[in-house]
PDB file of N, CA, C and O in Angstrom, chain B, residues numbered from 101:
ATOM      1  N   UNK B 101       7.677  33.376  -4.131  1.00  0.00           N
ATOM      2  CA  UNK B 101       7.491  32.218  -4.974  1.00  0.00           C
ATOM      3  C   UNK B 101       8.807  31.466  -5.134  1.00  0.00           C
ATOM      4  O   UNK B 101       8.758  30.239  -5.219  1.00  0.00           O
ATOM      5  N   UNK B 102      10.001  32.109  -5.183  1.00  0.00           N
ATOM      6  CA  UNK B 102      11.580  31.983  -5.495  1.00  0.00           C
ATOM      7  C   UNK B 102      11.318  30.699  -3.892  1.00  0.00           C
ATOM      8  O   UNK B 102      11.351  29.485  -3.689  1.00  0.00           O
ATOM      9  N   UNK B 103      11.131  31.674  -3.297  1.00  0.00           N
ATOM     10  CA  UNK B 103      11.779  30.691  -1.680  1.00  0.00           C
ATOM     11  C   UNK B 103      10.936  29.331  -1.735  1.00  0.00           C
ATOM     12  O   UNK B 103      11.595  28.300  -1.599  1.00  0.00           O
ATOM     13  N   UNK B 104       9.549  29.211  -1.920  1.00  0.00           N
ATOM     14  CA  UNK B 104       8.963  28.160  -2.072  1.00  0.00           C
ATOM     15  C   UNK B 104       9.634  27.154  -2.796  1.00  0.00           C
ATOM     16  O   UNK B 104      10.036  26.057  -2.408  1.00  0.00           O
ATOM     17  N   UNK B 105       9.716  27.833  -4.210  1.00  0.00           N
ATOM     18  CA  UNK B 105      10.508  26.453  -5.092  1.00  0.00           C
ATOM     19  C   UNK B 105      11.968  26.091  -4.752  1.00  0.00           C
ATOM     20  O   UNK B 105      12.423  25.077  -5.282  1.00  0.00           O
ATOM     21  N   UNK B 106      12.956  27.005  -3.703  1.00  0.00           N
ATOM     22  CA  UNK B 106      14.078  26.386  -3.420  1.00  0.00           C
ATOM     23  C   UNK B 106      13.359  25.251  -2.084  1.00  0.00           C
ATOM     24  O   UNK B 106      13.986  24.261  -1.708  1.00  0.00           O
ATOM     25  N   UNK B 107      12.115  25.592  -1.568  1.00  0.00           N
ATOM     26  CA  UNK B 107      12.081  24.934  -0.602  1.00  0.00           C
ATOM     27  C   UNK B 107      11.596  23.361  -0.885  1.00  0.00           C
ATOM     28  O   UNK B 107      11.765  22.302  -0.279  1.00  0.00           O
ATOM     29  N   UNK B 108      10.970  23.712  -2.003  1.00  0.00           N
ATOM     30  CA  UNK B 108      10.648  22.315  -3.019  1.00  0.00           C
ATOM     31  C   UNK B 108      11.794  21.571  -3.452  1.00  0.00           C
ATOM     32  O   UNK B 108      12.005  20.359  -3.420  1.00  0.00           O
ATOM     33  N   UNK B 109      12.620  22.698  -3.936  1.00  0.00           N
ATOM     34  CA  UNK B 109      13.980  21.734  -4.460  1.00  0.00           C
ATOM     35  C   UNK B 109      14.935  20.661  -3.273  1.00  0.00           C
ATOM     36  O   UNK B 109      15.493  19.565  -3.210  1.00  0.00           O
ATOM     37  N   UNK B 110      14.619  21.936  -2.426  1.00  0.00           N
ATOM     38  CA  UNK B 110      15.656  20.905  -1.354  1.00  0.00           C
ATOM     39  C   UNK B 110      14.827  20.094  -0.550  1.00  0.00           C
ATOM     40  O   UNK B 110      15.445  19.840   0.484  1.00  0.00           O
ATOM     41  N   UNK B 111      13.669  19.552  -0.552  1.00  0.00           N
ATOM     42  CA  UNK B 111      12.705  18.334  -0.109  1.00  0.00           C
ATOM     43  C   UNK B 111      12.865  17.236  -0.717  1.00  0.00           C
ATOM     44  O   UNK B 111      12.917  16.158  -0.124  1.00  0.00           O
ATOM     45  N   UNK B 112      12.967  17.374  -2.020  1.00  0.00           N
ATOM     46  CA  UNK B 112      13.222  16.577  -3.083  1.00  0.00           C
ATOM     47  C   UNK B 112      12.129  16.824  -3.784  1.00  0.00           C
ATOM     48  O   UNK B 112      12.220  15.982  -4.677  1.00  0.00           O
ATOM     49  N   UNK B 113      10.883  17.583  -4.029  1.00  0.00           N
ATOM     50  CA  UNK B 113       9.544  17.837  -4.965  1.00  0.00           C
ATOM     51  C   UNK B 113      10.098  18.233  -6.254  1.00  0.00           C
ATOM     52  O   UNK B 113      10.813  19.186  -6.562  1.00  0.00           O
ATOM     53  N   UNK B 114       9.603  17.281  -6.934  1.00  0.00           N
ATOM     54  CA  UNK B 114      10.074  17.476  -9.068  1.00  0.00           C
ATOM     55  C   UNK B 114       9.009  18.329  -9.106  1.00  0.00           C
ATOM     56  O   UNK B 114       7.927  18.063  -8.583  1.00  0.00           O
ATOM     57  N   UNK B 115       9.330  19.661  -9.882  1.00  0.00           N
ATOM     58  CA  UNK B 115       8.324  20.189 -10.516  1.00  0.00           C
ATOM     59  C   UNK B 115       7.747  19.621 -12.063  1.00  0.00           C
ATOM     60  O   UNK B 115       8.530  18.962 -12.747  1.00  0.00           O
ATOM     61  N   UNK B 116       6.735  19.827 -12.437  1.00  0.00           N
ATOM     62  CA  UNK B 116       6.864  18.898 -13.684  1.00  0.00           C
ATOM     63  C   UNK B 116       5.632  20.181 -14.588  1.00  0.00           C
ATOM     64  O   UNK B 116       4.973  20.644 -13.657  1.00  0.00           O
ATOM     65  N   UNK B 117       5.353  20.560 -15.349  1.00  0.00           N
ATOM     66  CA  UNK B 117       4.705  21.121 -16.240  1.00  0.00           C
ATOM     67  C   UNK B 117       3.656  20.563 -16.393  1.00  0.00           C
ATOM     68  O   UNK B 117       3.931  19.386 -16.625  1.00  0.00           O
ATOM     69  N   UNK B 118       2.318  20.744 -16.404  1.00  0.00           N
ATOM     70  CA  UNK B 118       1.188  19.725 -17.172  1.00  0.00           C
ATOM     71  C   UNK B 118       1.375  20.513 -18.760  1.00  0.00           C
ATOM     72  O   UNK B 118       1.632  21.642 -19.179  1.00  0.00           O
ATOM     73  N   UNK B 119       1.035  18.984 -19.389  1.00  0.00           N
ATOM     74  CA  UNK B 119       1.242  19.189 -20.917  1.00  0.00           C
ATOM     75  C   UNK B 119      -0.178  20.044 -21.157  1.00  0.00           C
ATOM     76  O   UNK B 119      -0.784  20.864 -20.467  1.00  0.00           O
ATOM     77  N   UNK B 120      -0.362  19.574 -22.204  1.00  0.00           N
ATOM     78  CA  UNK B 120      -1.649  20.455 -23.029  1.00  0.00           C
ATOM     79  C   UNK B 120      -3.246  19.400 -22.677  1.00  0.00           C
ATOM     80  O   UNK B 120      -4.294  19.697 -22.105  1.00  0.00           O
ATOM     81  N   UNK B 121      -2.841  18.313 -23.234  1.00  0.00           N
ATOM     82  CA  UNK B 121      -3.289  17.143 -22.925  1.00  0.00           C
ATOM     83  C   UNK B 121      -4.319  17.203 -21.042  1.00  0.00           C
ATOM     84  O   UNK B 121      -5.486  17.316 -20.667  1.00  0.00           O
ATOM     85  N   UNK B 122      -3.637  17.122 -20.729  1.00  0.00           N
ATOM     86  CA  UNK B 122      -3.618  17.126 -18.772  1.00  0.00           C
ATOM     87  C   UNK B 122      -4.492  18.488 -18.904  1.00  0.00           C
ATOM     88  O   UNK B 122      -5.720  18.477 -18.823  1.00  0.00           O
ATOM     89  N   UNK B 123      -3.868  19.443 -19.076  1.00  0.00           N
ATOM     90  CA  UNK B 123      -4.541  21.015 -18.938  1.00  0.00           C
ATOM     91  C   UNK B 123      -6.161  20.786 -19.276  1.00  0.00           C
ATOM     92  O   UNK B 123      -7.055  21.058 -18.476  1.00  0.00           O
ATOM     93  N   UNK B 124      -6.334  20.330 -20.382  1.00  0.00           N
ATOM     94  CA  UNK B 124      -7.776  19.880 -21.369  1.00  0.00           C
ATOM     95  C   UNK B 124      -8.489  18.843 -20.063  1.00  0.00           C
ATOM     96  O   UNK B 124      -9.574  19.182 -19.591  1.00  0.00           O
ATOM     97  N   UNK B 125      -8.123  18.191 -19.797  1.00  0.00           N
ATOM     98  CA  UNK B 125      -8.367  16.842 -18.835  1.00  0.00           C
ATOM     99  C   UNK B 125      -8.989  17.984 -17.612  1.00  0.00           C
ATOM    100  O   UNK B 125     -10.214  18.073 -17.530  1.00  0.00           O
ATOM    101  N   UNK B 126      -8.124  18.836 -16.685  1.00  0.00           N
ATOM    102  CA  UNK B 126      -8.801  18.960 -15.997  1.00  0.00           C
ATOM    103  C   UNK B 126      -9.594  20.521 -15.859  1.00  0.00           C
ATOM    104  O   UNK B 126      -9.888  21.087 -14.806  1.00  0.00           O
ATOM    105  N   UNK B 127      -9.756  20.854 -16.817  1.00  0.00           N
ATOM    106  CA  UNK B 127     -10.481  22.054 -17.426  1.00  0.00           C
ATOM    107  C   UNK B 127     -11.875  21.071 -17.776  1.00  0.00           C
ATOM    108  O   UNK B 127     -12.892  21.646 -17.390  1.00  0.00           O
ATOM    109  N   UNK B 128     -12.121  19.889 -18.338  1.00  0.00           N
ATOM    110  CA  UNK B 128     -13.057  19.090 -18.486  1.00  0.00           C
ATOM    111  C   UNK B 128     -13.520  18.557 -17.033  1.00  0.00           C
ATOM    112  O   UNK B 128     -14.585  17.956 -16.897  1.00  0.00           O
ATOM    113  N   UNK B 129     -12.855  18.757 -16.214  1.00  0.00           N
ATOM    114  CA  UNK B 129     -13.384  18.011 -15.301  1.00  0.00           C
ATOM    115  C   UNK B 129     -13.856  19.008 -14.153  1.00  0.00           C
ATOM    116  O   UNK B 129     -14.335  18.561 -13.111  1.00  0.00           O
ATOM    117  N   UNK B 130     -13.736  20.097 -14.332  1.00  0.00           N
ATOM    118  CA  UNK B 130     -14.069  21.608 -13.537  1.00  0.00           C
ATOM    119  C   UNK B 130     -15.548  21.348 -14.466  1.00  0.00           C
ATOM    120  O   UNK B 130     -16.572  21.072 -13.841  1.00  0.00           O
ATOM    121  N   UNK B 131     -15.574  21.430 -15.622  1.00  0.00           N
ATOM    122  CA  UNK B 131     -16.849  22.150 -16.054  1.00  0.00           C
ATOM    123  C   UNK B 131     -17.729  20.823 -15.898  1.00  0.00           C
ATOM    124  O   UNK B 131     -18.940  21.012 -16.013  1.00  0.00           O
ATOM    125  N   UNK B 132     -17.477  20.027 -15.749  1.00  0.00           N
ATOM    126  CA  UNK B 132     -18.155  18.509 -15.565  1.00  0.00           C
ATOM    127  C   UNK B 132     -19.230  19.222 -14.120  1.00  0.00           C
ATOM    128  O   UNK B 132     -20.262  19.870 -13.945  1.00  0.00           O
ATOM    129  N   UNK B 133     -18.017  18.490 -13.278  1.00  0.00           N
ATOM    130  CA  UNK B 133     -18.464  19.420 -11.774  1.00  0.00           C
ATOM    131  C   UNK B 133     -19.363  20.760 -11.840  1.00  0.00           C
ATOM    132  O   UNK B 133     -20.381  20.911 -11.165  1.00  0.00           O
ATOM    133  N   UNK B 134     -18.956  21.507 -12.551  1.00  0.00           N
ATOM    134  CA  UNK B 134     -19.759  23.047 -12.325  1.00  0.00           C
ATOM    135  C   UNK B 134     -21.531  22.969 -13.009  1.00  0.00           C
ATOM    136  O   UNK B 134     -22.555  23.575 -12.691  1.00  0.00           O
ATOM    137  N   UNK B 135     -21.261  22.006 -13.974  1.00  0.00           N
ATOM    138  CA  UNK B 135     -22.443  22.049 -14.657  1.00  0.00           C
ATOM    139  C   UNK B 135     -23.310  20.686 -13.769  1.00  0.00           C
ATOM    140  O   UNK B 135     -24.510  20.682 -14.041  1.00  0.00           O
ATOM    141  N   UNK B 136     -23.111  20.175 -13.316  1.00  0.00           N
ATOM    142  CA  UNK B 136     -23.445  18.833 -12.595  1.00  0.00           C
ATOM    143  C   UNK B 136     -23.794  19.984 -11.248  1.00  0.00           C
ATOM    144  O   UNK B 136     -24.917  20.074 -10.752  1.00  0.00           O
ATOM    145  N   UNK B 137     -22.839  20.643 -10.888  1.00  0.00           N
ATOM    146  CA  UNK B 137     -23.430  21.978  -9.490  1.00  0.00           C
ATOM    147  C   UNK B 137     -24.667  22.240  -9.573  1.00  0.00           C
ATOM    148  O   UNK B 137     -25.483  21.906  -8.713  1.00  0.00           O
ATOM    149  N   UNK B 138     -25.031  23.082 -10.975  1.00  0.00           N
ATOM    150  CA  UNK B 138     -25.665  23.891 -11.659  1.00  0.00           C
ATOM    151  C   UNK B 138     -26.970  23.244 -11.632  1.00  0.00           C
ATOM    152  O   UNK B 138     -27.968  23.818 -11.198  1.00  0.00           O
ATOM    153  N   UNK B 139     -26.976  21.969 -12.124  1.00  0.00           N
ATOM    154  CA  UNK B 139     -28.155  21.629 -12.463  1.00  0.00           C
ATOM    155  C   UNK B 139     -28.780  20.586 -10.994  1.00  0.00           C
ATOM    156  O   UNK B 139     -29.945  20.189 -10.985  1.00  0.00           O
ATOM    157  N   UNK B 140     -27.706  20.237  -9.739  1.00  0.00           N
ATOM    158  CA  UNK B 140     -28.390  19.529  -9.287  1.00  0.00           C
ATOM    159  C   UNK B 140     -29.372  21.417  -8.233  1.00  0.00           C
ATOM    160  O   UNK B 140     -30.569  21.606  -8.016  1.00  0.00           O
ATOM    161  N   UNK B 141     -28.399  22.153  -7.958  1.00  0.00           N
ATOM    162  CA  UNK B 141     -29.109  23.482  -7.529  1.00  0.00           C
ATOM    163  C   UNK B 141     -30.317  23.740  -8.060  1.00  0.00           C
ATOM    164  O   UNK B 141     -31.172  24.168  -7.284  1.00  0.00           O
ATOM    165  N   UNK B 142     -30.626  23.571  -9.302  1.00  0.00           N
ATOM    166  CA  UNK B 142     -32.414  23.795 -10.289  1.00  0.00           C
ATOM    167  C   UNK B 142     -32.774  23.178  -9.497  1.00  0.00           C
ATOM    168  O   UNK B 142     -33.317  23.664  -8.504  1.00  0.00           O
ATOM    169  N   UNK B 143     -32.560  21.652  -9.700  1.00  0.00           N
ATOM    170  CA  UNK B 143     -33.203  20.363  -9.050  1.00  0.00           C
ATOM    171  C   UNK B 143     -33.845  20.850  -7.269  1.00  0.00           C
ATOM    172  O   UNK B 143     -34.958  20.637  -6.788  1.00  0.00           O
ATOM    173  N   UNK B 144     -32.790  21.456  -6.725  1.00  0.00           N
ATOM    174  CA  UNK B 144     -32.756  21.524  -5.180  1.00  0.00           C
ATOM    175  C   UNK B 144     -34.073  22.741  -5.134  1.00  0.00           C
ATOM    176  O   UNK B 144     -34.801  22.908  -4.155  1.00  0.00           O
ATOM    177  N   UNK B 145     -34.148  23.394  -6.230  1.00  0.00           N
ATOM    178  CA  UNK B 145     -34.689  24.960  -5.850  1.00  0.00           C
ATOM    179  C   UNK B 145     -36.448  24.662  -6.935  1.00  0.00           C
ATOM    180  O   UNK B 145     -37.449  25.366  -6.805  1.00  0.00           O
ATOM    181  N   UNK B 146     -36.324  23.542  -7.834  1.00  0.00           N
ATOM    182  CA  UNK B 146     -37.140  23.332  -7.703  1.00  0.00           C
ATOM    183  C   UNK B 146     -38.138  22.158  -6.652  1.00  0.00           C
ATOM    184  O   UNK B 146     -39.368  22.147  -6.607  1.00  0.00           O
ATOM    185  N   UNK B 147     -37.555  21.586  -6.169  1.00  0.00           N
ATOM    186  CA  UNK B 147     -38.217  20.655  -5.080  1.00  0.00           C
ATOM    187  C   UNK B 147     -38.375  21.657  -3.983  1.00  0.00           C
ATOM    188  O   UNK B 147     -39.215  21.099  -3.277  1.00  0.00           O
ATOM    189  N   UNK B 148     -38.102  22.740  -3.429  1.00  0.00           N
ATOM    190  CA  UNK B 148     -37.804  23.429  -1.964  1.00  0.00           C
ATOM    191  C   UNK B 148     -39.062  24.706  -2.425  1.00  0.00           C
ATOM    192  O   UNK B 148     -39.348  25.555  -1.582  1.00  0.00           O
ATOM    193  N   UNK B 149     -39.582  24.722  -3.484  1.00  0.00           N
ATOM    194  CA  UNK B 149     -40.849  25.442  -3.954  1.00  0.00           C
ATOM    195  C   UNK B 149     -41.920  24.475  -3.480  1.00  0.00           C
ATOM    196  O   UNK B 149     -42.943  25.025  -3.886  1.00  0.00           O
ATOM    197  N   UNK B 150     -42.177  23.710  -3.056  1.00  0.00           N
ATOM    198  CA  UNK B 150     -43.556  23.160  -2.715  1.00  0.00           C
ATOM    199  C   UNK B 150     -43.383  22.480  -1.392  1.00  0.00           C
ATOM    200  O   UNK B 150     -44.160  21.580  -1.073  1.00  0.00           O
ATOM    201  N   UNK B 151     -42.439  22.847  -0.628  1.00  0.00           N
ATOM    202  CA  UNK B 151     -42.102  22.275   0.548  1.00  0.00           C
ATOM    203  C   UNK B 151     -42.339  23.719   1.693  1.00  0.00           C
ATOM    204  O   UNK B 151     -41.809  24.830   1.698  1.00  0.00           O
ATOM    205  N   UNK B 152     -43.145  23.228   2.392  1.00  0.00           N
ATOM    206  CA  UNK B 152     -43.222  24.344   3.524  1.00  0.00           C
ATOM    207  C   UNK B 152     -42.731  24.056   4.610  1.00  0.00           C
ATOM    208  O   UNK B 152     -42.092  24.926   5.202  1.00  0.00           O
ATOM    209  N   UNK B 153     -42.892  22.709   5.204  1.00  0.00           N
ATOM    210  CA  UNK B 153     -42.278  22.076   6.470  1.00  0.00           C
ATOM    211  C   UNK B 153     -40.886  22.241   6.740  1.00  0.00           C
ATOM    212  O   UNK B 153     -40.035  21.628   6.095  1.00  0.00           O
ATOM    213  N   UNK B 154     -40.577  23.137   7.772  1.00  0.00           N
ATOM    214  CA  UNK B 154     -39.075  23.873   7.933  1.00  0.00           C
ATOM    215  C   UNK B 154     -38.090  22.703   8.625  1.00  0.00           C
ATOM    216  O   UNK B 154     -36.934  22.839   9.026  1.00  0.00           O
ATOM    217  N   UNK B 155     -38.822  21.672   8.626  1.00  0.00           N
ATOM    218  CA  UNK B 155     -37.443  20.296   8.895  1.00  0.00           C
ATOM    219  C   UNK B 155     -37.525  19.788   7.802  1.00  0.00           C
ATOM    220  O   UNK B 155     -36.405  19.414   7.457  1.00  0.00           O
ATOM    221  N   UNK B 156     -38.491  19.513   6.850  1.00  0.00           N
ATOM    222  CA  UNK B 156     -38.606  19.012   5.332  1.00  0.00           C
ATOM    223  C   UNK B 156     -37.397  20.040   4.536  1.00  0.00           C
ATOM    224  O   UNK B 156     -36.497  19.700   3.767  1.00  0.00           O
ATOM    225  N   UNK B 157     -37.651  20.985   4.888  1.00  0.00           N
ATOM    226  CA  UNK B 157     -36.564  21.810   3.855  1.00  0.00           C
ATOM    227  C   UNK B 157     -35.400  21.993   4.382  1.00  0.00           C
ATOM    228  O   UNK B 157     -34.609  22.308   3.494  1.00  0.00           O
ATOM    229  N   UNK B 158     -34.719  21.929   5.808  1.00  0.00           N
ATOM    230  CA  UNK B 158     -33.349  21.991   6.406  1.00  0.00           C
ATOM    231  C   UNK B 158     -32.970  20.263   6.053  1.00  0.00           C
ATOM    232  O   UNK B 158     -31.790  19.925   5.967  1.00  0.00           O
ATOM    233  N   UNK B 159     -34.204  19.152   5.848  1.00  0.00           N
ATOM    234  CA  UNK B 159     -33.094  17.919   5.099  1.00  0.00           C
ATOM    235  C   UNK B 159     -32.978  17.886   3.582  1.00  0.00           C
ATOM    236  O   UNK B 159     -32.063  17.301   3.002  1.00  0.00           O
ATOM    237  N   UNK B 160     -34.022  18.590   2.934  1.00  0.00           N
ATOM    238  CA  UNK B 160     -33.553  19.150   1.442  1.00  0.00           C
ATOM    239  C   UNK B 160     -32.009  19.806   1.400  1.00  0.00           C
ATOM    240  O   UNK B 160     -31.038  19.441   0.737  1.00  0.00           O
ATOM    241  N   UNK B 161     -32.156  20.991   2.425  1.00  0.00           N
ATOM    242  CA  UNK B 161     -30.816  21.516   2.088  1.00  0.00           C
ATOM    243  C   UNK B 161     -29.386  20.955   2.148  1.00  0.00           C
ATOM    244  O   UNK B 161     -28.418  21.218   1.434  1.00  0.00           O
ATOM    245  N   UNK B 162     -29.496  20.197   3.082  1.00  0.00           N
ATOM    246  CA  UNK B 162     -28.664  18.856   3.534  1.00  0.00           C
ATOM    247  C   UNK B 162     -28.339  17.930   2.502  1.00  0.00           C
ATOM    248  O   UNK B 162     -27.277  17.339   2.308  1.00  0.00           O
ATOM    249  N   UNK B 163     -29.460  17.889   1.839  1.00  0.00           N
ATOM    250  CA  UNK B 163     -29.173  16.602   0.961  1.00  0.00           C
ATOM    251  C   UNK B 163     -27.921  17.620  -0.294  1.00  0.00           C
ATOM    252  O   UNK B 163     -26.835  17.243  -0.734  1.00  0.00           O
ATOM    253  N   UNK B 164     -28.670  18.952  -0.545  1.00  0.00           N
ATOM    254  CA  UNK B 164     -27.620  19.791  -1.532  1.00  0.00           C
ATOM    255  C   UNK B 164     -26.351  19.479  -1.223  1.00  0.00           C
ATOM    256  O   UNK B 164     -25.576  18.804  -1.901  1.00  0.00           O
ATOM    257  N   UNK B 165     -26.064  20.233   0.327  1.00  0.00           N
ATOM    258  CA  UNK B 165     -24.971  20.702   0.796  1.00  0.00           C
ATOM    259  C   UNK B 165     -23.979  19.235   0.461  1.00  0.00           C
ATOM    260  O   UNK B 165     -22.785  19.391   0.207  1.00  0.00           O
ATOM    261  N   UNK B 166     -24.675  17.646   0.492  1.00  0.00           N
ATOM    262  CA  UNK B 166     -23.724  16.216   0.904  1.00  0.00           C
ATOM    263  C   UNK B 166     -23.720  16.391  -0.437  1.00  0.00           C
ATOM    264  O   UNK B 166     -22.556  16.786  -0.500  1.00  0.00           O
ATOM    265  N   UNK B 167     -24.219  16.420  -1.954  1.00  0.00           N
ATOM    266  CA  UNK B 167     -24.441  15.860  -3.256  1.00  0.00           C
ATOM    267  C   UNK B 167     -23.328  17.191  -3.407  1.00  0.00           C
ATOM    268  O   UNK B 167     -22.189  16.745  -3.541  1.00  0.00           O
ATOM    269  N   UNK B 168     -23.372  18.795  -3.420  1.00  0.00           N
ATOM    270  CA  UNK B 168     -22.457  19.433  -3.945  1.00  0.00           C
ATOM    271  C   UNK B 168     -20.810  19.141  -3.447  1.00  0.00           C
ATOM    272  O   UNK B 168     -19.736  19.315  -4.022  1.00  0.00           O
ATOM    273  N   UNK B 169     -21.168  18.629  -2.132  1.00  0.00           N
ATOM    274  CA  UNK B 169     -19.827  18.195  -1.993  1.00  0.00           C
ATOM    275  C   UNK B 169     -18.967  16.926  -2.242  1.00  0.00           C
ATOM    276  O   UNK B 169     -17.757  16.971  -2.021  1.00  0.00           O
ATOM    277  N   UNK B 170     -19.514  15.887  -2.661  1.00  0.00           N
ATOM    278  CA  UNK B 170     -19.390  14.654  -3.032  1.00  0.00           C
ATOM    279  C   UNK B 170     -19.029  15.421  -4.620  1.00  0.00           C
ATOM    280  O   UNK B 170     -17.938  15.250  -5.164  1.00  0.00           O
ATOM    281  N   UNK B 171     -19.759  15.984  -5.023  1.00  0.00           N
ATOM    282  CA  UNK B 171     -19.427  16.236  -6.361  1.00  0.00           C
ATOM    283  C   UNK B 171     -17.866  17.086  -6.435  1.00  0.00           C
ATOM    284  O   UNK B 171     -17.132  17.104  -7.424  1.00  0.00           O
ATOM    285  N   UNK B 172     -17.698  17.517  -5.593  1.00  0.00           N
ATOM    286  CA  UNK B 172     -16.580  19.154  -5.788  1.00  0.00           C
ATOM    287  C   UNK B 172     -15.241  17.422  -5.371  1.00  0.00           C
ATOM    288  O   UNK B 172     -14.172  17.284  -5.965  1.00  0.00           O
ATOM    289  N   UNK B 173     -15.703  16.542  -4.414  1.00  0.00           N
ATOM    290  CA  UNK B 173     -14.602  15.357  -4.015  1.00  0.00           C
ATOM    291  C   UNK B 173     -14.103  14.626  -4.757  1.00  0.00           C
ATOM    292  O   UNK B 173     -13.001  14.079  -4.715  1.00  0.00           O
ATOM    293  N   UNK B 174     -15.587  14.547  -6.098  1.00  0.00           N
ATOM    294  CA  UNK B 174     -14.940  13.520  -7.106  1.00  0.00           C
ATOM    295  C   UNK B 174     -13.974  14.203  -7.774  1.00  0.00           C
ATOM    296  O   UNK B 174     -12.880  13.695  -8.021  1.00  0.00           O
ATOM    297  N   UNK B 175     -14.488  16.082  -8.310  1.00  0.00           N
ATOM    298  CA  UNK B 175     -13.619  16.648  -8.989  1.00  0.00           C
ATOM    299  C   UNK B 175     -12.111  16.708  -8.566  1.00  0.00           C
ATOM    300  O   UNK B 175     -11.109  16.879  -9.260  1.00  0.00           O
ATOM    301  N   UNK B 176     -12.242  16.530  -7.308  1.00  0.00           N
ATOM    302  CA  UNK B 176     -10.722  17.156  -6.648  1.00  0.00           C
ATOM    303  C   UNK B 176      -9.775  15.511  -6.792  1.00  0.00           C
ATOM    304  O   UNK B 176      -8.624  15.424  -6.364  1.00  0.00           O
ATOM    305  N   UNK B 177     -10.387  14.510  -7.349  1.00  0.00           N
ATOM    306  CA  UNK B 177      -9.673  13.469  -6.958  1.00  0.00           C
ATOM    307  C   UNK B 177      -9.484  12.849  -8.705  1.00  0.00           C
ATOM    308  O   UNK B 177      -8.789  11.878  -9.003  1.00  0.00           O
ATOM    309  N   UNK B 178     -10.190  13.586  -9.566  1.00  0.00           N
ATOM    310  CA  UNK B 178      -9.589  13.399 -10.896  1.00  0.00           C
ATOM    311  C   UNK B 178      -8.637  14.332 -11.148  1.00  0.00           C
ATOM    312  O   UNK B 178      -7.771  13.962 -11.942  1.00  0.00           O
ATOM    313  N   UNK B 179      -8.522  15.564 -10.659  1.00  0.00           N
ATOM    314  CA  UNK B 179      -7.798  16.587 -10.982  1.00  0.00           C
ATOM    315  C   UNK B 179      -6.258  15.461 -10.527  1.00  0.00           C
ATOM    316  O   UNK B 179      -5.409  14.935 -11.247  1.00  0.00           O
ATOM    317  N   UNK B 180      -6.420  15.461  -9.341  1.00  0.00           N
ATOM    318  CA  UNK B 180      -5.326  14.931  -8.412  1.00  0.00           C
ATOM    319  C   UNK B 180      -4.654  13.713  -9.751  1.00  0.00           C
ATOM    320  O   UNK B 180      -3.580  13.837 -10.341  1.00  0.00           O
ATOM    321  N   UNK B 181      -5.670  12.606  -9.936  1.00  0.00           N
ATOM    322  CA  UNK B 181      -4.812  11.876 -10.945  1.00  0.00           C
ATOM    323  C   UNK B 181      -4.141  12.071 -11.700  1.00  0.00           C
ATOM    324  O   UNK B 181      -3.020  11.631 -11.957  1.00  0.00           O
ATOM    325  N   UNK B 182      -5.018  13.046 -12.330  1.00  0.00           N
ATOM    326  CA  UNK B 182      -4.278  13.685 -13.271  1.00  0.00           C
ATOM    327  C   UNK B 182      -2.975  14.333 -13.776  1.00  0.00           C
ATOM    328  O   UNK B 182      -2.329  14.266 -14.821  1.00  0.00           O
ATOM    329  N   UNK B 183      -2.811  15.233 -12.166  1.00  0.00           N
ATOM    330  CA  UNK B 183      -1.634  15.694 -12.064  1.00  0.00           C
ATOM    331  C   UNK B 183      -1.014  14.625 -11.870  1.00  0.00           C
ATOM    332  O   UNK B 183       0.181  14.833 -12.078  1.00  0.00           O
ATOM    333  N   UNK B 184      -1.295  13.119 -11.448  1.00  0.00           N
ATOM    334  CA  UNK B 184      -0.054  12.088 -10.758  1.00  0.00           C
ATOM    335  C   UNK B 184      -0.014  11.236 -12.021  1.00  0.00           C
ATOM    336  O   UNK B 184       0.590  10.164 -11.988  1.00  0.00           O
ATOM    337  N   UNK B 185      -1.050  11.939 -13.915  1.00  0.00           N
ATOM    338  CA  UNK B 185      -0.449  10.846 -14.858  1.00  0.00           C
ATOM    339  C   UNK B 185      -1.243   9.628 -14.799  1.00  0.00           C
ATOM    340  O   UNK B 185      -1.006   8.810 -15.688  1.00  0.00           O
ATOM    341  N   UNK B 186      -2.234   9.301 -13.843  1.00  0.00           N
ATOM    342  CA  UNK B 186      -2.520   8.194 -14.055  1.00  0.00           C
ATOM    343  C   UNK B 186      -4.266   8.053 -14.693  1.00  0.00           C
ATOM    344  O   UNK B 186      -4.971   7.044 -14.716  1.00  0.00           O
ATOM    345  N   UNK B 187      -4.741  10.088 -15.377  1.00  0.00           N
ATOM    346  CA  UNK B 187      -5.445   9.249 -16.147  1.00  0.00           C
ATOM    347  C   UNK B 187      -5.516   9.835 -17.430  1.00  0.00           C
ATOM    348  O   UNK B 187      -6.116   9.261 -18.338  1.00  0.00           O
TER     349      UNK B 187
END
């Protein structure tokens, strides 16, 4: 960990602390995401109960797999502000 942060130091990378503030921010924005996971998965698992057609349900799953990840993209790009202060 020592060698990393001399390797930070001599790049020029400021380390900076997140305050308390920031910490809250993106602890809110994990459980945003997780619960937004959570419930579009019900959603997915209840629609994929009355679907038998095995290309009907490989573009159901598809549609999960693009919506959980769009979701995990938004999270990763408030976190990111966050750490850069700007929200």
């Amino acid at each position: 960990m020592e060698r990393l942060r001399k390797r930070d130091a001599d790049a020029g990378v400021e380390e900076k602390a997140l305050t308390d503030q920031q910490r809250a921010a993106i602890a809110e924005a994990r459980n945003v995401c997780e619960a937004a996971t959570a419930q579009r998965r019900i959603m997915h698992t209840t629609a994929i109960m009355t679907v038998f057609d095995p290309a009907e349900r490989a573009e159901r799953d598809d549609e999960l797999r693009r919506d959980i990840e769009r979701l995990q993209s938004e999270r990763d790009t408030k976190i990111a502000k966050i750490h850069e202060g700007r929200a």
